[in-house]
Every structure is written in structure tokens, then in C-alpha cells.
N, C-alpha and C positions, 0 to 999 in steps of 0.2 A: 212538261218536265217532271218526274217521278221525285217525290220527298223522298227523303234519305231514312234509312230504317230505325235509327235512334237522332234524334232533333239535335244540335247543339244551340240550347237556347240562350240568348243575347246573355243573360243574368239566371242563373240556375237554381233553383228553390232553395234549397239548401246543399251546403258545402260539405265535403266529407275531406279525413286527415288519409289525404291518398300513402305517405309511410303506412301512417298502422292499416289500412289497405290491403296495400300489397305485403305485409307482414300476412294480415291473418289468410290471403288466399294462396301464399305459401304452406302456413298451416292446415289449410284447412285441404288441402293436397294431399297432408301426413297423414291426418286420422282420416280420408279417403280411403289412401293405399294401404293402410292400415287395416280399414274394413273390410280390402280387397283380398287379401290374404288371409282375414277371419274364416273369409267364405268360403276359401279352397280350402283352409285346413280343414274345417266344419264337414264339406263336401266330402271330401278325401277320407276322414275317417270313418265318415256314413257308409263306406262304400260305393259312394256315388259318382267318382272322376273316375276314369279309366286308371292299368293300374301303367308303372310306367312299360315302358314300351311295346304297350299293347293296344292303339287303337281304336275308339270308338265312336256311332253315329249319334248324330245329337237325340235320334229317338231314343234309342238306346240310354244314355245317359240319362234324358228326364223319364224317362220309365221308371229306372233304379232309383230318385228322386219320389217315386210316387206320390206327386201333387194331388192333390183333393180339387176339386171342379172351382174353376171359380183363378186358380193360380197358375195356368200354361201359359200367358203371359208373362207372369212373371218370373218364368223357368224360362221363356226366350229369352230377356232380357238378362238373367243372370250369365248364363250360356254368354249373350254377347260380351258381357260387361268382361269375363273371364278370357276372351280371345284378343279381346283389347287392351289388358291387361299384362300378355305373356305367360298366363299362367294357364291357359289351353293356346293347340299353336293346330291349324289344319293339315295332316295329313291324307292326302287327296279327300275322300268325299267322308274324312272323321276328322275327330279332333284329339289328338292326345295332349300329357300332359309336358310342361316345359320344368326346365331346372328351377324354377321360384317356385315351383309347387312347393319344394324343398324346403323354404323360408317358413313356409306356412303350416310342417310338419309340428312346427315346436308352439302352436296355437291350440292343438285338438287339447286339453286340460284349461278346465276352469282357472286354476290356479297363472298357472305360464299366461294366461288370455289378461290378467287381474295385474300382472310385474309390468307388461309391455303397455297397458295402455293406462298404469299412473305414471311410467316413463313418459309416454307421449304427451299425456298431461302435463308433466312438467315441462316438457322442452318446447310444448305449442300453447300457453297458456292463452291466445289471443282465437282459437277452436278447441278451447278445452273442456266447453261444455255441449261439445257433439257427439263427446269420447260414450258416454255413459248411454245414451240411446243405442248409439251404434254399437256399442257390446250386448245390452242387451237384445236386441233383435239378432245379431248373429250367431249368440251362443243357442238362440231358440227355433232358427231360421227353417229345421227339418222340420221337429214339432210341429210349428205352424202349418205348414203348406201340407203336409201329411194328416193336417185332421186334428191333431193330438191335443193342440192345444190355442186358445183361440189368440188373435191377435190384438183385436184390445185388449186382452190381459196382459203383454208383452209390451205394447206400446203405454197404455196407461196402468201397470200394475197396482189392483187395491180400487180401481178408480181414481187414481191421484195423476195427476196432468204434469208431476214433476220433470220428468225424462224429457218430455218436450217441453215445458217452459224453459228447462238449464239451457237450450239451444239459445232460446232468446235474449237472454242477461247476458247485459258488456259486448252485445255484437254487433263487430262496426257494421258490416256489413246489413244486417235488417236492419238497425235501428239508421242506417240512411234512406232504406226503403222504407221505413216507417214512418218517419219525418219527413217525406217525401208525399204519403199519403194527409198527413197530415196538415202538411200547408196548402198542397192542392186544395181539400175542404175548407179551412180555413178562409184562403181567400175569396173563394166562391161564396160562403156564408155571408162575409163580409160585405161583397159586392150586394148580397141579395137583401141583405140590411139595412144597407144605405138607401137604398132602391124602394123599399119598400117599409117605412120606420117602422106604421104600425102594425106590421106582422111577423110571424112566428117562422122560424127556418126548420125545416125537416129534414133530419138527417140519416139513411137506416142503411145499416153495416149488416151484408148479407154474408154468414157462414163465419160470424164471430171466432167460434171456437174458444180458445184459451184466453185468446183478450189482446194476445200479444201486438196488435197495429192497434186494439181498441183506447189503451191506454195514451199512447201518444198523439190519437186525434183527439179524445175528451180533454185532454189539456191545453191544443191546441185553441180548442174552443171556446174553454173555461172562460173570458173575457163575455163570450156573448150567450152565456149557459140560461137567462135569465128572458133569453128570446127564443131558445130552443129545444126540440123536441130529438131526441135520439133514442133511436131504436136500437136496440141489441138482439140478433136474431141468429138461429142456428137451429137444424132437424134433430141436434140431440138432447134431451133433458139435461145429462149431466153437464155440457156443456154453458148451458143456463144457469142449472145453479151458481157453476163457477163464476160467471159473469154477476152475481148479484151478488155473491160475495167479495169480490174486486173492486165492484164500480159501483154497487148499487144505495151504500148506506148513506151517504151524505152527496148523494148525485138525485136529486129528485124529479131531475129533467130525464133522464135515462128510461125507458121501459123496457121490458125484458119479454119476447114472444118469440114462439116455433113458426120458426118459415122456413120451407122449401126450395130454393130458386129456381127447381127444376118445376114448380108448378106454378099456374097462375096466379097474381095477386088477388084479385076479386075471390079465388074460392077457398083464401086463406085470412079472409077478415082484413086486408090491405086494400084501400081504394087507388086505382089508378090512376094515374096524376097529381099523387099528392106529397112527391117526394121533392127536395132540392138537390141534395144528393144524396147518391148510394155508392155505397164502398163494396169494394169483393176482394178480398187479399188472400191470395194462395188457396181458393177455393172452386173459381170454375172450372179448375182441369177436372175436377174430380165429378163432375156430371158426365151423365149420357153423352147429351148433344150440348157443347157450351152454346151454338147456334140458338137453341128452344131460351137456356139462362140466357143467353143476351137479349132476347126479344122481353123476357119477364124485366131484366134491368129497366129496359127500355119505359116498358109498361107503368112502371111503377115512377116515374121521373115527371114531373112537369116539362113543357116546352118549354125549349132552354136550358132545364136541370143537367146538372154530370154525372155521369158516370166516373169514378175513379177505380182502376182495374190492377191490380199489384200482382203481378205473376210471373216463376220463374219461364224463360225463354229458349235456355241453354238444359237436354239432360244431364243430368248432374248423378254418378254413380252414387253419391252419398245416399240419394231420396231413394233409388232404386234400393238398395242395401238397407233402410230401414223403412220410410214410410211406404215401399211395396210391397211390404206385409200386410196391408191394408187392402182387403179385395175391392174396395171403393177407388184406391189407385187406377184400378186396371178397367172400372168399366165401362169407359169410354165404348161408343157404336162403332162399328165396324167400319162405317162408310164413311166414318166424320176425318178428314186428316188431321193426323197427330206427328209432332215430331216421333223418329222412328222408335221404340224400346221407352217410350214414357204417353203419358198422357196432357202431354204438356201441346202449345203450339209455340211457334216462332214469332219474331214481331212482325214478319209479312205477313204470317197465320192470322195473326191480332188483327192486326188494321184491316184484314180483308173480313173478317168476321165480325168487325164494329160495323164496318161498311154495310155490311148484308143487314145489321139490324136495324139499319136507320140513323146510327149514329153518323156527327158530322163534326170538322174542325178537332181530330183525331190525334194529340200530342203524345210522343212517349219521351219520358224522361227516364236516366239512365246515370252511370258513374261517370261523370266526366275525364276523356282521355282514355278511355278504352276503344278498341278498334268495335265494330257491331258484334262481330263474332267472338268478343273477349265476354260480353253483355251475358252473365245467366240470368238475370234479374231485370224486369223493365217496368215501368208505373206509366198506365195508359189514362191520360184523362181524354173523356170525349163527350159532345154535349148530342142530349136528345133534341129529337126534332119533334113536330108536331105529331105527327103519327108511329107505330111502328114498322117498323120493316120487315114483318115476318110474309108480305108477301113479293118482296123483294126475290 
């Protein structure tokens, strides 16, 4: 008998205020479609949309687009995001442009882009901290892809990590998938303490970044900080500093070190088997092969240890529209499947790709009451087994 693609567990880890819920995924629809019409007016006045009724092939189009290597992906994906949209409509083997391009005429000025989306501020305060990334990256959207100008500087302006933190304050939504990750560790810690009094619990958070899930498991834990070791780890410096100035002044359990997940623990100063758990939130889509990162998960766990895997399920045009400025979005291998226009995978992606690494006893937790397919978000816990599975 095949398990069901999101579990309905007897008692669910933590409860979410399904109102403010489905308030904020009404919102967060606005400053979506919001961004969607950023992008055609943006397009539109680059010269880049066909003009109207005239016609064009999608080569043709991202020509006029002149992407820089590295961003043809990401011009597919826009392309789709815009036919799905109504604001390109196929005529025979082109695409023109529809009457909402028209909406999107009154966007091409800084100014006019700066009225409509403290408007939308105000009337979706429960996604109103997605507004200001997503203008920034659209009003910058040619720049980028054209060379001009880089996208960490658009995503992190200055080097400051504000634009993407404002996402994460007051959001019902991640802060259920955060606390979600958080109790998973928790209770495994727990278990592994009782179990084991006189020893120490290891815990390493691969692809930290900002800190934003990192926060709500360090408190989660804070009861047994006095028996534990947590790693704070991520490929970028800047992102470490941040993390030692967030977490690190009166956390003396905490360390702070560059890891990889795309490379083996052993040749990064990580001993194999000496983890309890390892956390990964909203970071292995953005590998090569997530296949090669789950075997290093693996690698790094005791038999027994979990895995906790926090990732979105569903493409969502929001991330296309801003975090696929990021050529690390996009480089997913060619031969690995991805959901179609992201680098994400599905939750039968998931479990079939825990499966291959050797993981077993594979749960995904989810917003309770939504059909599978409503799911963009799902928290996978899976325990390691004695070996890994990389020759699975």
C-alpha cells in the first residue's frame, strides 16, 4: 500500500491559526501578481515583449532580453511565468502580448512602482514584508541578467541581509515551518538525551544563511544548550559573520564554520558519523545534484541520527521573480529531475531521493487541511541508516 504524499499525523507538532493562514496566502497572491505585472511593465518598456499586435518567437524575445550565460533558465521560466499569467497568450508557434500588459504600462517609473506597492503594503500587511524585495529585484531585473549589474548587490544591497530577513518577520507561514523544524530537533535531541545521560547531542544546520530557521531551533533547544554542540555552517563568509552576530555572543555552545554540502564531510574538517541531527532549510534545491547533498547528509549523521529537510514543494512565481536572480537558483544538472521552471523537487521527488540515500522511516509534515497539491512547503524528517546509500 503506497503512503500518502503529505502524512496526516495522529497529533501534529505544532498548530498553526489556519484564519491568519489563509488571510496571508490570499496576500501573498497580491504582491505575487503584483510582481507579475512588475515584470511585463519592466519587459515592455526594455523593449523586450513583442509590441502589440505583432507577434513573436520565444527565441526571438529572449534575444531582445540579452541574458548573460548563466540566466536562459531563467528567461524560460519568466517566459512561462508570463503565459500563465495572461500577460503573453500563444499565437500559433509565438507568443503575443494580452490586454493586462496594459495594467502593467503604468509600472515602467520608479515613482508609480513606489505608490502601488506601499498601497499593497497597506492592504496585505500579513505579506507585507515580500513587497520590498520583490520591487527591488524587478525594478533591477534587466541589469541583472544583462551583466550590468550583479545580483548580490540587488538581493543583499551594501551587504546587508535586510530585504530577505523583512520576508521572515510576523510570517505565519515560515515561522510554522520553522517551528516545525524546530520541534522535530527538539524532540530527537531529547530522545537522544535521555538515552544516552552522559553524553553530548550534536547538532549541524547546513546552509544557515540568515539564521531565519536558525533562531527558532537554538531556542527550541535552549533547555538542553548545556549538553549541546551546534554547528552553524554555510559556503559564504558574509553569511557567518551574520550568524555570530545573531547567535553567537552569549550561545557558547554554538560554532560557527564553512561547509559545503555539496562536498564531502571528511575533506572539510567534519568527521563522519558524528552528527544527531542535521537540518537543511530551503537550501538543497540550490545544489548540482541534491542526490550527491543527500548522500553528504547522510554521511555526516550517526545510525539512527535525522535528517530534517525543510523545502518548498510547490513553484511558487514569487522565488522565480526574485530569488531567480540568483544564478545559484538555476544550477541545478541537467539530468537530475526538478519540478518543471524551478529547482525545486516535489514531495514524491523527496521521498524518492531520501530513499536513494539510504534514508528510512521517511515523514513529511505539512499545513494541516490542505489537499497535497495546495502544499508549497513540506518538513521532511528521515532517519539515517548504518551505511550510506550512494551506491543505491
Amino acid at each position: 500500500m503506497t503512503a500518502p504524499d503529505v502524512e496526516a499525523a495522529p497529533q501534529p507538532l505544532v498548530d498553526v491559526d489556519q484564519d491568519r493562514y489563509a488571510r496571508f496566502r490570499t496576500s501573498f497572491e497580491a504582491v505575487t501578481d503584483f510582481g507579475r505585472l512588475l515584470l511585463a511593465g519592466r519587459l515592455a518598456a526594455a523593449g523586450v515583449l513583442p509590441a502589440v499586435g505583432t507577434p513573436a518567437g520565444r527565441d526571438e524575445i529572449l534575444a531582445r532580453l540579452a541574458m548573460v550565460g548563466g540566466y536562459q533558465r531563467l528567461g524560460e521560466a519568466l517566459l512561462d511565468l508570463l503565459e500563465r499569467a495572461d500577460l503573453l497568450r500563444r499565437d500559433g508557434d509565438r507568443l503575443a502580448v494580452t490586454r493586462r500588459v496594459a495594467e502593467a504600462a503604468g509600472l515602467a517609473g520608479d515613482d508609480a512602482v513606489e505608490a502601488a506597492a506601499s498601497a499593497l503594503r497597506r492592504a496585505h500587511p500579513e505579506a507585507a514584508g515580500y513587497v520590498p524585495l520583490l520591487v527591488a529585484c524587478q525594478t533591477q531585473l534587466v541589469e541583472v541578467v544583462r551583466g550590468d549589474r550583479p545580483a548580490n548587490e540587488v538581493l543583499f544591497p551594501g551587504g546587508s541581509a535586510e530585504l530577505v530577513s523583512a520576508i521572515y518577520r510576523d510570517n505565519v507561514q515560515l515561522d510554522f515551518y520553522n517551528r516545525l523544524c524546530a520541534a522535530a530537533a527538539q524532540q530527537h535531541v531529547r530522545q537522544f538525551l535521555r538515552r544516552y545521560p552522559r553524553s553530548f547531542a550534536q547538532v549541524m544546520e547546513v546552509g544557515a544563511g540568515t539564521g531565519g530557521t536558525t533562531g527558532p531551533v537554538l531556542d527550541a533547544l535552549t533547555e538542553r544548550a548545556e549538553r549541546l554542540r551546534y554547528f552553524y555552517t554555510d559556503v559564504g563568509p558574509g553569511f557567518l559573520r551574520l550568524g555570530r552576530q545573531r547567535f553567537g555572543a552569549d550561545r557558547s555552545h554554538v560554532d560557527f564554520a564553512r561547509y559545503n554540502v555539496e562536498g564531502a564531510p571528511e575533506d572539510q574538517g567534519f568527521e563522519p558519523g558524528s552528527m544527531d541531527v542535521v537540518l537543511a532549510s530551503n537550501v538543497l534545491h540550490a545544489t548540482l545534484r541534491i542526490s550527491a547533498a543527500l548522500r553528504h547528509c547522510h554521511s555526516l549523521l550517526k545510525p539512527g541520527g535525522i535528517l530534517v529537510v525543510n523545502e518548498m514543494t510547490s513553484r511558487l512565481d514569487y522565488n522565480t521573480l526574485t530569488f531567480g536572480l540568483a544564478e545559484g537558483w538555476w544550477r541545478h544538472a541537467d539530468d537530475e529531475p526538478r519540478v518543471p521552471a524551478s529547482p525545486l523537487l516535489d514531495v514524491a521527488g523527496w521521498r524518492a531521493a531520501l530513499d536513494r540515500a539510504g534514508f528510512v522511516d521517511v515523514r513529511a509534515h505539512a499545513v494541516p487541511g490542505l489537499d497535497d497539491g495546495e502544499q508549497v512547503q513540506t518538513m521532511f524528517v528521515a532517519t539515517a541508516t548504518g551505511a550510506s546509500g550512494s551506491s543505491r
